[in-house]
Backbone as JSON, one array per atom type, in Angstrom:
{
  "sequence": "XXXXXXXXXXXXXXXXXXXXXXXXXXXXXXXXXXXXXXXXXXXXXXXXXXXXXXXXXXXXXXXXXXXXXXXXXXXXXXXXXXXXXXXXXXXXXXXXXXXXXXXXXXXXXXXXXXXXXXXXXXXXXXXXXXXXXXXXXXXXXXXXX",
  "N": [[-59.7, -41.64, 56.78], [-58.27, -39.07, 57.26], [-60.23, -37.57, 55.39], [-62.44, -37.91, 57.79], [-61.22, -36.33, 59.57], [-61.37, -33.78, 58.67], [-64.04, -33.26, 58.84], [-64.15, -32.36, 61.28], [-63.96, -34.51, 63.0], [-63.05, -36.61, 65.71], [-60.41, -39.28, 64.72], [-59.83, -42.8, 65.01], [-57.29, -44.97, 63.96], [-56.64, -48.19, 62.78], [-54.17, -50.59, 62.09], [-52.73, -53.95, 60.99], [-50.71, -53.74, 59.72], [-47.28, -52.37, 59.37], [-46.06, -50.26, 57.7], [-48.34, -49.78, 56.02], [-49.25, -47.94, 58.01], [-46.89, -46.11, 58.62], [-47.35, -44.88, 56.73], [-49.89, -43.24, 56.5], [-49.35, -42.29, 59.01], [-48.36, -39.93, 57.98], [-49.97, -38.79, 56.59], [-52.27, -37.95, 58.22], [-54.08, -36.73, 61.93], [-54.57, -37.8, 63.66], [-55.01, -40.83, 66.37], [-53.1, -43.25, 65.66], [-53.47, -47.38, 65.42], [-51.41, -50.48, 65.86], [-52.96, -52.75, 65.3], [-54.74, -56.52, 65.33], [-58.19, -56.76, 63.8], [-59.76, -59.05, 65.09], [-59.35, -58.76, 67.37], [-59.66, -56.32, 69.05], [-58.49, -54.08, 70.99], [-60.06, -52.13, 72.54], [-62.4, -51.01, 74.9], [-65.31, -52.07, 75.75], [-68.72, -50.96, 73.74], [-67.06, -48.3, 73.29], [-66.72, -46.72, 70.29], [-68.51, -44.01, 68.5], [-68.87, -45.17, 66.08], [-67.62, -46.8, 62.85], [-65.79, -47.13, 60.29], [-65.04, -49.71, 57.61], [-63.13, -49.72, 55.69], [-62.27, -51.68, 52.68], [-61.03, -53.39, 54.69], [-62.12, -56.09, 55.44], [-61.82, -57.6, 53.32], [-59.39, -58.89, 53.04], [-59.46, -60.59, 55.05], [-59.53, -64.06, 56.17], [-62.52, -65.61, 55.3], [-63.99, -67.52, 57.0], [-63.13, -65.93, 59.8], [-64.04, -63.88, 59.51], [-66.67, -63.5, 60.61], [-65.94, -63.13, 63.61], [-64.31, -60.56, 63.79], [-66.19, -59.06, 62.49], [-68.31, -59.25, 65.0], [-66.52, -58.0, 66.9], [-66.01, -55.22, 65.76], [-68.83, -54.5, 66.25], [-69.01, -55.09, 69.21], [-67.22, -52.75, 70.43], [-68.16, -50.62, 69.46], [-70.65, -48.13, 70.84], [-74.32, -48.82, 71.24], [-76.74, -48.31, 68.27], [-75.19, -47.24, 66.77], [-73.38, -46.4, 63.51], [-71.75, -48.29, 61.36], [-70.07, -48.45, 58.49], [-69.08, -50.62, 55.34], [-67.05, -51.21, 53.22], [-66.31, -53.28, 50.39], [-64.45, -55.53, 48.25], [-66.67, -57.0, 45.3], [-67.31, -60.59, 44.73], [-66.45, -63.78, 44.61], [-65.08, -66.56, 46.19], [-61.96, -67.05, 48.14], [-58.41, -66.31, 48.1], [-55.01, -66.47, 48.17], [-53.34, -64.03, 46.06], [-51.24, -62.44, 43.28], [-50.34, -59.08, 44.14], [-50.62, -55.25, 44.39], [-48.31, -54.55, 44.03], [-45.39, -55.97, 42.28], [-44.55, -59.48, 42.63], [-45.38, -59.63, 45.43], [-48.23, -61.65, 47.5], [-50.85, -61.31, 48.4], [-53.73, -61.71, 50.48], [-57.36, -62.26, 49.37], [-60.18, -61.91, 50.29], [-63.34, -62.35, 48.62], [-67.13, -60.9, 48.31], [-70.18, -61.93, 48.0], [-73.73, -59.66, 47.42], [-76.12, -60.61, 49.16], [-74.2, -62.85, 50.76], [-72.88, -61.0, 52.34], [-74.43, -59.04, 53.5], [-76.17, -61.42, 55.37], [-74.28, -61.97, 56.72], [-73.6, -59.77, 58.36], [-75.67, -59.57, 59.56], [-75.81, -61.41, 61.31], [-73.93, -60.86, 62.97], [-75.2, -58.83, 64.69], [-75.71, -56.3, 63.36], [-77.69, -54.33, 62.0], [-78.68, -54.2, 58.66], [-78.84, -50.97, 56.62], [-78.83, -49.52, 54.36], [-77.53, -50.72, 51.35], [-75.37, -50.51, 48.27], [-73.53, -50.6, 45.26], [-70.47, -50.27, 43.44], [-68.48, -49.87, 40.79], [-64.71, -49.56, 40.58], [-61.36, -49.06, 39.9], [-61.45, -51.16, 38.24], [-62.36, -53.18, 39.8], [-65.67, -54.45, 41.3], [-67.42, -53.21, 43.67], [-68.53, -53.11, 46.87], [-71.08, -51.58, 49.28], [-71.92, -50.96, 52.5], [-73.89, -49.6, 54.63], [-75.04, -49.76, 57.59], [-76.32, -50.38, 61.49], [-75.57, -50.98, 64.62], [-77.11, -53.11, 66.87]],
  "CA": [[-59.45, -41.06, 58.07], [-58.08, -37.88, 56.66], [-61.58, -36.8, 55.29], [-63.56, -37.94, 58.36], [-60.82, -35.52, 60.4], [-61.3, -32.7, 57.8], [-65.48, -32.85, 58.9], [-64.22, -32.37, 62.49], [-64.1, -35.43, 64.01], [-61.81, -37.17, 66.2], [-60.64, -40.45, 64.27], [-58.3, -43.45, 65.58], [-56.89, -45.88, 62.63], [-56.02, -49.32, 62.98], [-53.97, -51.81, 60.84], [-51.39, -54.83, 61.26], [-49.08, -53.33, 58.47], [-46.39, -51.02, 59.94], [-46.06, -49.72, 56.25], [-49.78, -48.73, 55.83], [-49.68, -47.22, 59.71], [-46.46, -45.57, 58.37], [-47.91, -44.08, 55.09], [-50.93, -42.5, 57.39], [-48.45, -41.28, 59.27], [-47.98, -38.68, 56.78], [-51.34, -37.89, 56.13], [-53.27, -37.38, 59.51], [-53.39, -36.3, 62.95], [-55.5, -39.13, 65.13], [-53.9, -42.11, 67.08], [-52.76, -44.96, 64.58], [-52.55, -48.4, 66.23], [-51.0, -51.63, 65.24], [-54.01, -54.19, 65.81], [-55.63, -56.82, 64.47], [-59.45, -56.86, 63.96], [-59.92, -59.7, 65.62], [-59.14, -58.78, 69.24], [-59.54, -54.86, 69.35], [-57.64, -53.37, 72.0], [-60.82, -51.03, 73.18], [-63.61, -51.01, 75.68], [-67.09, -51.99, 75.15], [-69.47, -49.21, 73.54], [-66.2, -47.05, 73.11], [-66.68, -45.79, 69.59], [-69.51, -44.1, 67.78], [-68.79, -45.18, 64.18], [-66.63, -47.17, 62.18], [-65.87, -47.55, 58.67], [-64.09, -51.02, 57.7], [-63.01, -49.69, 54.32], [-61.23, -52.43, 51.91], [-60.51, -54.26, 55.43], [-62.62, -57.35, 55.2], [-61.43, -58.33, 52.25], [-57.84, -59.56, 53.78], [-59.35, -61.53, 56.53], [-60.46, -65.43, 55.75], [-63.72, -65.76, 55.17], [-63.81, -68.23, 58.49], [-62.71, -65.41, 60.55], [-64.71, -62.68, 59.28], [-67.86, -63.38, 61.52], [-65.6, -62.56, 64.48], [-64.02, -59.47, 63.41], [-67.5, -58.05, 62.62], [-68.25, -59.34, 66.16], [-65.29, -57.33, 67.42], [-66.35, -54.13, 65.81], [-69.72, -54.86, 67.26], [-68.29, -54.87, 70.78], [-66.4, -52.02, 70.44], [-69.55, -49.62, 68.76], [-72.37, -48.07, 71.09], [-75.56, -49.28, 70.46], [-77.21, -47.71, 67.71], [-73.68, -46.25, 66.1], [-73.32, -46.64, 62.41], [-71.02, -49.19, 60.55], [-69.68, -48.59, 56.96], [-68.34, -51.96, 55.3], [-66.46, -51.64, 51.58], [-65.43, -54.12, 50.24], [-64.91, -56.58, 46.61], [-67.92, -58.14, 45.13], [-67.13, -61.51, 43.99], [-66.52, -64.92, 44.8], [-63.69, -67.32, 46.76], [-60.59, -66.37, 48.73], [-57.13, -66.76, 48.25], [-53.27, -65.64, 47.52], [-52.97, -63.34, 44.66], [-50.55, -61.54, 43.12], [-51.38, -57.54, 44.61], [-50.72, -54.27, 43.35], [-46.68, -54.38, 44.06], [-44.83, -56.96, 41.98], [-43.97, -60.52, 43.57], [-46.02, -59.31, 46.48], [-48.9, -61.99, 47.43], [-51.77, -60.8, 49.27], [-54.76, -62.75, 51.05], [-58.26, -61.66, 49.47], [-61.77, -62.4, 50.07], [-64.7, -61.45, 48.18], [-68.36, -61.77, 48.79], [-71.85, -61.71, 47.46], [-74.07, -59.1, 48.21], [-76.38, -61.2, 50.19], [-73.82, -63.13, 51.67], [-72.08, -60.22, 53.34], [-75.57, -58.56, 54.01], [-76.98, -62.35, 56.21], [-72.98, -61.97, 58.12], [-73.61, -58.36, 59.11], [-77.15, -59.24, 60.65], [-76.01, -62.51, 62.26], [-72.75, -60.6, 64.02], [-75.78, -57.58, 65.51], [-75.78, -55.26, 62.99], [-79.27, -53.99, 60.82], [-78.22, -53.19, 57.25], [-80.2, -49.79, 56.22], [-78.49, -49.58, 52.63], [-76.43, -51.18, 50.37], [-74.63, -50.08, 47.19], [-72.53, -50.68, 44.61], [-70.14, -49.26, 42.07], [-67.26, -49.99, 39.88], [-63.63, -48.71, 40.46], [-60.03, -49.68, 40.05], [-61.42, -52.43, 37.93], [-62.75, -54.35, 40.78], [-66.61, -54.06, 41.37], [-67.64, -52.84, 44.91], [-70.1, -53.47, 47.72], [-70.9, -50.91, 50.23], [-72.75, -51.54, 53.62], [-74.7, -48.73, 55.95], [-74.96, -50.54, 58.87], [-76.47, -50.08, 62.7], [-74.97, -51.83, 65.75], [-78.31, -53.12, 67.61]],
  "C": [[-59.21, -39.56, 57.93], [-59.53, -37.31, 56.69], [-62.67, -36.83, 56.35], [-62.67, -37.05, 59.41], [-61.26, -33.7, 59.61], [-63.17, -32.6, 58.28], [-65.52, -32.47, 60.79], [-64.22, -33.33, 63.4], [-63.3, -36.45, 64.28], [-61.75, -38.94, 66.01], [-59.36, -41.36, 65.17], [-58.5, -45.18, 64.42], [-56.4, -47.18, 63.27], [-55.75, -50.3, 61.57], [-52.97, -52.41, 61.63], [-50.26, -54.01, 60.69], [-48.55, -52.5, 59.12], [-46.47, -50.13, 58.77], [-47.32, -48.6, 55.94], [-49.87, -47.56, 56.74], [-48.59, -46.35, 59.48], [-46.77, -44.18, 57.42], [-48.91, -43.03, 55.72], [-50.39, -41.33, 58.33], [-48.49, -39.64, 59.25], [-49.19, -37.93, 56.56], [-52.45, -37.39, 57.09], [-52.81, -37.49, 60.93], [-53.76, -37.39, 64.07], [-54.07, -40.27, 65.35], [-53.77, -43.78, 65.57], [-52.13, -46.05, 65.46], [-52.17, -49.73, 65.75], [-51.73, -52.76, 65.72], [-54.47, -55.0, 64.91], [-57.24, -56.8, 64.91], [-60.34, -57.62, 64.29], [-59.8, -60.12, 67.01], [-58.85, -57.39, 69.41], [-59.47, -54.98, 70.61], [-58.98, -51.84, 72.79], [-61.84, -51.58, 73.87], [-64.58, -51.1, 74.91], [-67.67, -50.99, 74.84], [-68.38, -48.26, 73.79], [-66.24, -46.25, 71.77], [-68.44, -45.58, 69.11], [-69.89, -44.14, 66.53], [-67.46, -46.1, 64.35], [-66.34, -47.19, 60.87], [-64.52, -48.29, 58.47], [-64.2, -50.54, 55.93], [-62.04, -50.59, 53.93], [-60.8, -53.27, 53.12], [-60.77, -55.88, 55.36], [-61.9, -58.09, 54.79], [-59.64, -58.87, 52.21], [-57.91, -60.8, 54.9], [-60.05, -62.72, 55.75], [-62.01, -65.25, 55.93], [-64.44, -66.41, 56.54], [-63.77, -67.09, 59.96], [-63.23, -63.94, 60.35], [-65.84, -62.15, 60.53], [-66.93, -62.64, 63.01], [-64.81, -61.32, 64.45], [-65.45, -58.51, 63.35], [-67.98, -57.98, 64.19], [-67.87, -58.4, 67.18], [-65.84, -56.07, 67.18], [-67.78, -53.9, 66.19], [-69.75, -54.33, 68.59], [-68.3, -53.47, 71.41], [-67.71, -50.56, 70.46], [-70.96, -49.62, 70.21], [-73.24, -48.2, 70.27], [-76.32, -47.86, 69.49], [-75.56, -46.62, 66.43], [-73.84, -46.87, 64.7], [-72.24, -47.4, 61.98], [-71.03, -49.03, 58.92], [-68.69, -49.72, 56.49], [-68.19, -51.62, 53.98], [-65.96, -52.94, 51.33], [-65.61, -54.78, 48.73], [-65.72, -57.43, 46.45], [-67.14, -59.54, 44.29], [-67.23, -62.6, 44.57], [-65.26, -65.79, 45.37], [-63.18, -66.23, 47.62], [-59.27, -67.05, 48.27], [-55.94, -65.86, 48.03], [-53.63, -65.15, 46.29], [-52.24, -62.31, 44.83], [-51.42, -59.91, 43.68], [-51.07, -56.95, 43.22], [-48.77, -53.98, 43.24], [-46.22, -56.19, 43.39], [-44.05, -58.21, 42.75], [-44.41, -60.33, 44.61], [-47.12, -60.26, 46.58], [-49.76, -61.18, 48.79], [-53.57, -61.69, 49.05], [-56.27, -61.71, 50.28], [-59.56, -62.61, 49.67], [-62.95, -61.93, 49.41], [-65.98, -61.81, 48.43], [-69.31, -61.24, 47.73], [-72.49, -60.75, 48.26], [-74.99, -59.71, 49.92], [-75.4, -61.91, 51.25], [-73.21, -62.57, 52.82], [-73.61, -59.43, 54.11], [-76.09, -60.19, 55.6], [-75.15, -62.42, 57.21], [-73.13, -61.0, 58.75], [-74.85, -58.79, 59.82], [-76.73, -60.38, 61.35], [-75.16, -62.51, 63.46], [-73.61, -59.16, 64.59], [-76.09, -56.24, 64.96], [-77.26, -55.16, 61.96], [-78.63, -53.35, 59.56], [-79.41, -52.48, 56.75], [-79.52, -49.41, 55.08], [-77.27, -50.34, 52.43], [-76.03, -50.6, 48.89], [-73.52, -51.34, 46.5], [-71.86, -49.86, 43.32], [-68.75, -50.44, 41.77], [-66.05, -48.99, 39.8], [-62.65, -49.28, 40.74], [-59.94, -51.0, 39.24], [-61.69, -53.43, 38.59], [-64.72, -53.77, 40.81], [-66.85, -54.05, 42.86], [-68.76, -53.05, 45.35], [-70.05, -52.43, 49.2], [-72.23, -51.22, 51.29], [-72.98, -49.82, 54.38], [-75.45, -49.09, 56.72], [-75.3, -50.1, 60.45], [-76.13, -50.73, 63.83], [-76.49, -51.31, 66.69], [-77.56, -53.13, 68.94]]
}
């Protein structure tokens, strides 16, 4: 959010966590709101972009399709969609990055996250990957038809 305010352009953040929405706080100037991604709080065709960095990968696998859905909704037609997220396999509880802390993950396949993005409206026009943090990554550049 930071760097997409630093290119000029007016961002608005959303998370559940008070903590995260706290931490942001600190670091930028746009509206931060406490939602989940499963019932955005905005008008149809209200933004022209999103980028779902590292979000996915918290929500059940079950409940993904409607979240993409959601940011769908939300996105004029033709607006771009950026999707990060962990390549791998399953979901579940695991220890995080804070001790005794469990946290929900999901990971996917490239195809499988590529045939969810086209079946919730979106055209994937690249994909990627890299390696960082010790996790291996999957990146989406995405069009809301």
């Amino acid at each position: 959010m930071a760097w997409c305010e630093s290119q000029g352009l007016t961002v608005t953040g959303i998370d559940l966590s008070a903590g995260m929405l706290a931490y942001a706080r600190g670091q930028v100037r746009g509206d931060l709101l406490a939602m989940n991604m499963s019932h955005l709080g905005f008008r149809t065709s209200h933004f022209d972009g999103a980028w779902c960095c590292a979000s996915l990968l918290h929500v059940p696998k079950r409940e993904a399709p409607q979240v993409l859905g959601e940011i769908h909704r939300v996105l004029k037609a033709g607006s771009m969609l950026i999707v990060s997220l962990q390549e791998g396999t399953g979901e579940g509880w695991e220890e995080g990055y804070v001790a005794g802390m469990r946290r929900f993950f999901a990971r996917y396949q490239a195809d499988e996250m590529r045939c969810m993005l086209c079946s919730t409206g979106f055209v994937v026009r690249d994909m990627g990957s890299s390696h960082g943090n010790n996790r291996d990554w999957l990146s989406f550049v995405c069009l809301a038809e």
